[in-house]
C-alpha positions as CSV (number, residue, x, y, z in Angstrom):
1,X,-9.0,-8.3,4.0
2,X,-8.6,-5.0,3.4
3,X,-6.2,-2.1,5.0
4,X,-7.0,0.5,6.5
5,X,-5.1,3.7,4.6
6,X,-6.2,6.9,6.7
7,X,-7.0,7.3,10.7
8,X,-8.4,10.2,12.8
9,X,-6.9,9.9,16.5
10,X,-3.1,10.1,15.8
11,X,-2.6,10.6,19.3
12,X,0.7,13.3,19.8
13,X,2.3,12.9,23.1
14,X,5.2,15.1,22.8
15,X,4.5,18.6,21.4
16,X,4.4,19.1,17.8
17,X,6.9,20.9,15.8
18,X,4.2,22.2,13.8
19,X,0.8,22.7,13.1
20,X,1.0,21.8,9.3
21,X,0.8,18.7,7.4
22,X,4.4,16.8,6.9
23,X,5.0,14.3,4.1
24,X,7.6,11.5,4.8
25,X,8.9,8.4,4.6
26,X,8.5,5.7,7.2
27,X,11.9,3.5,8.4
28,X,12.6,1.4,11.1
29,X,16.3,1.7,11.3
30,X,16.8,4.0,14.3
31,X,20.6,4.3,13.0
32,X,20.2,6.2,10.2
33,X,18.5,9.6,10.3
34,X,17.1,11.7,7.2
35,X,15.3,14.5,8.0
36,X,12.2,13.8,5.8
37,X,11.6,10.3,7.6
38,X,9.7,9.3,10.4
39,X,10.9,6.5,12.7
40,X,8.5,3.3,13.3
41,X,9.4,2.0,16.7
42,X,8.2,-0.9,17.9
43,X,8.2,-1.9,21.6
44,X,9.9,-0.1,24.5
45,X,13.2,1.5,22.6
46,X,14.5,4.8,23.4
47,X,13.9,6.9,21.0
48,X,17.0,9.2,19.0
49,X,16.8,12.9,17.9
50,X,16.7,14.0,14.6
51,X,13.8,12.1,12.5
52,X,10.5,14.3,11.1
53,X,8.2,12.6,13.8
54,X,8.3,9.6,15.4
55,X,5.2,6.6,15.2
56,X,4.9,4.1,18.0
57,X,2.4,1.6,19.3
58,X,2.1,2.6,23.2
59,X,3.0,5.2,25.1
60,X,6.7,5.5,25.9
61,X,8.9,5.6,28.4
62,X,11.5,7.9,29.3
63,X,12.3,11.3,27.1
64,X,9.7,11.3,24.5
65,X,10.6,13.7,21.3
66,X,8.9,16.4,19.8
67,X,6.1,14.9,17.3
68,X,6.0,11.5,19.0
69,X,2.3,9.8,17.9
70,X,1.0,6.4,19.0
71,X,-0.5,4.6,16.1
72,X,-4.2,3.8,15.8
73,X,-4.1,-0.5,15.9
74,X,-5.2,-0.2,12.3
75,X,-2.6,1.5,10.9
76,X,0.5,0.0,13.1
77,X,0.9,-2.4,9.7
78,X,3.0,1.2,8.3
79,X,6.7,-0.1,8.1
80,X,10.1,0.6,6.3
81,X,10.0,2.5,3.0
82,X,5.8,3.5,3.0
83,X,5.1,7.1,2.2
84,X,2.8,9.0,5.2
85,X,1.2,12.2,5.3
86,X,0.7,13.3,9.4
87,X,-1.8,16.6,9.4
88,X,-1.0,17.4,13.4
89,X,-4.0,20.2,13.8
90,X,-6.7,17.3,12.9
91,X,-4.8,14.4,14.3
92,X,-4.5,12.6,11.7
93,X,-2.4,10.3,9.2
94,X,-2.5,8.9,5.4
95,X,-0.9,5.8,3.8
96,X,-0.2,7.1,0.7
97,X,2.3,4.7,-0.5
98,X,2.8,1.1,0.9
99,X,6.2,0.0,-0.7
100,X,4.9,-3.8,-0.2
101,X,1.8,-2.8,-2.4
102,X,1.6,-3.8,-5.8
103,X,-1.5,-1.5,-6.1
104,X,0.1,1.8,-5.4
105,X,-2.1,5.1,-6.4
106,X,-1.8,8.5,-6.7
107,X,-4.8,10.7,-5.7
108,X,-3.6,14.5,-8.4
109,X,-7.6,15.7,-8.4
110,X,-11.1,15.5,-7.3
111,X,-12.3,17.5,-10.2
112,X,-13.7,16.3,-13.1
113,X,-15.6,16.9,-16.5
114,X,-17.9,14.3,-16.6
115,X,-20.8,12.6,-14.7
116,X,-20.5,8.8,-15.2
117,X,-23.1,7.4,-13.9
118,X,-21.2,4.2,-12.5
119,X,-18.7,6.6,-10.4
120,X,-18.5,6.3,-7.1
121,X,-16.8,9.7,-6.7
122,X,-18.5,13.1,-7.7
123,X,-16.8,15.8,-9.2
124,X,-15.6,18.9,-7.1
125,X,-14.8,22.0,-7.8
126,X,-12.5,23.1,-5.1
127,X,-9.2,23.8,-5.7
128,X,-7.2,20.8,-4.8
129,X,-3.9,22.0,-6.6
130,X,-2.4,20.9,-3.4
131,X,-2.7,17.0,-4.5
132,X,-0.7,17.5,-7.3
133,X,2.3,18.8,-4.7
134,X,1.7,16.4,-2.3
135,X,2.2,13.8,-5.5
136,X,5.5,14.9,-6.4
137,X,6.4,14.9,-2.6
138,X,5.3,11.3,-2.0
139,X,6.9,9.9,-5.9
140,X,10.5,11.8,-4.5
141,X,10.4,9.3,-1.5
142,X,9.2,5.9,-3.0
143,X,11.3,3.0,-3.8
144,X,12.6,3.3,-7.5
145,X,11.8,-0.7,-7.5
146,X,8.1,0.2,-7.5
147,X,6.4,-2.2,-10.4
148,X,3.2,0.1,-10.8
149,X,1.7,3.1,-10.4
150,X,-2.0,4.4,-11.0
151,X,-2.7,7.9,-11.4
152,X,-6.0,9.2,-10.6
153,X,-8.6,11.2,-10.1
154,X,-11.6,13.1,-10.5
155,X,-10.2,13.4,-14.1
156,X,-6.0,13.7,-14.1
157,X,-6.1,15.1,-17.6
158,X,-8.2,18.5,-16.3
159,X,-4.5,19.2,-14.7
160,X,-2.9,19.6,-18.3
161,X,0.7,20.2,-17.8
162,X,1.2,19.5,-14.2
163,X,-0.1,15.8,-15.5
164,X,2.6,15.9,-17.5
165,X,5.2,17.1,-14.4
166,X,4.0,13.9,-12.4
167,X,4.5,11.6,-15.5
168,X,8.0,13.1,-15.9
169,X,9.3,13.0,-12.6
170,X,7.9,8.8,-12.2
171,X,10.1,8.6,-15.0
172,X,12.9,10.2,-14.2
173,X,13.0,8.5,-10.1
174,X,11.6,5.0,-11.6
175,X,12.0,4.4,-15.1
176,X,11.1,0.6,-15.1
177,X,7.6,1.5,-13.2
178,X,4.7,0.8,-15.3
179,X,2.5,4.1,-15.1
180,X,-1.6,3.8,-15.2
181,X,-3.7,6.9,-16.1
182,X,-7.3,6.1,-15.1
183,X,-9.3,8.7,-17.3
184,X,-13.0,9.4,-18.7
185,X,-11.4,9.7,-22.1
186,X,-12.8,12.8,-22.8
């Protein structure tokens, strides 16, 4: 089976804070606030002040927060420790780490210098120096229990020593984690 990671139709029905995309992690204890988490409640609960956002599975009832979103069905699997990234203006949200995932990956470029002919993702030549900060983002908020972690691309090596930033600081926050490099070699 697999799992869905990304949904269009985050539905917001509080206003939002902002307009901007938010990275942060997901936990389900209510009692314990950190301002760069988002609460998963589950069921009628009242919700407290303080968290990023808030994730729930129906609409609420009663005083509903700022950034309050109801799940898409697909994604209402998100629970304590995963690492999302909410983009309010297009409604939208990304799994980008699943702390119950062995297979965890982080997307650092779309660009590459090569054409293999067995890829199933072209090159781009946007600038998408943005991944890169969203990396570090999402490695300050995983578990330091993580067993692996694949980094990936387009072609990681084009980023030269940001590369090298996102190697460091996975092995600075989890220095037991086996770290993959998927590259073209060149």
């Amino acid at each position: 089976m697999l799992v869905q990671l990304s949904a269009r139709g985050l539905r917001p029905i509080a206003p939002t804070s902002s307009v901007f995309p938010f990275i942060a992690r997901v936990t389900e204890r209510a009692d314990r606030c950190e301002p760069d988490e988002v609460l998963r409640a589950r069921g009628a609960v009242e919700l407290p002040s303080g968290f990023r956002a808030y994730l729930i599975d129906d609409l609420a009832s009663g005083v509903t927060p700022a950034d309050t979103y109801v799940l898409p069905p697909a994604l209402r699997y998100l629970s304590d420790g995963d690492v999302v990234r909410i983009d309010p203006s297009r409604r939208s949200l990304h799994a980008l780490y699943r702390r119950n995932s062995r297979h965890n990956t982080l997307l650092v470029t779309e660009r590459c210098d090569n054409y293999c002919t067995m890829c199933s993702q072209p090159p781009k030549g946007a600038d998408d120096s943005w991944l890169v900060d969203d990396a570090l983002q999402v490695i300050d908020l995983m578990s330091p229990e993580t067993q692996e972690v694949g980094i990936t691309g387009g072609e990681p090596a084009l980023l030269g020593p940001r590369l090298v930033e996102i190697v460091r600081r996975l092995g600075e926050r989890m220095p037991r984690t086996v770290v993959h490099v998927l590259s073209n070699g060149r």
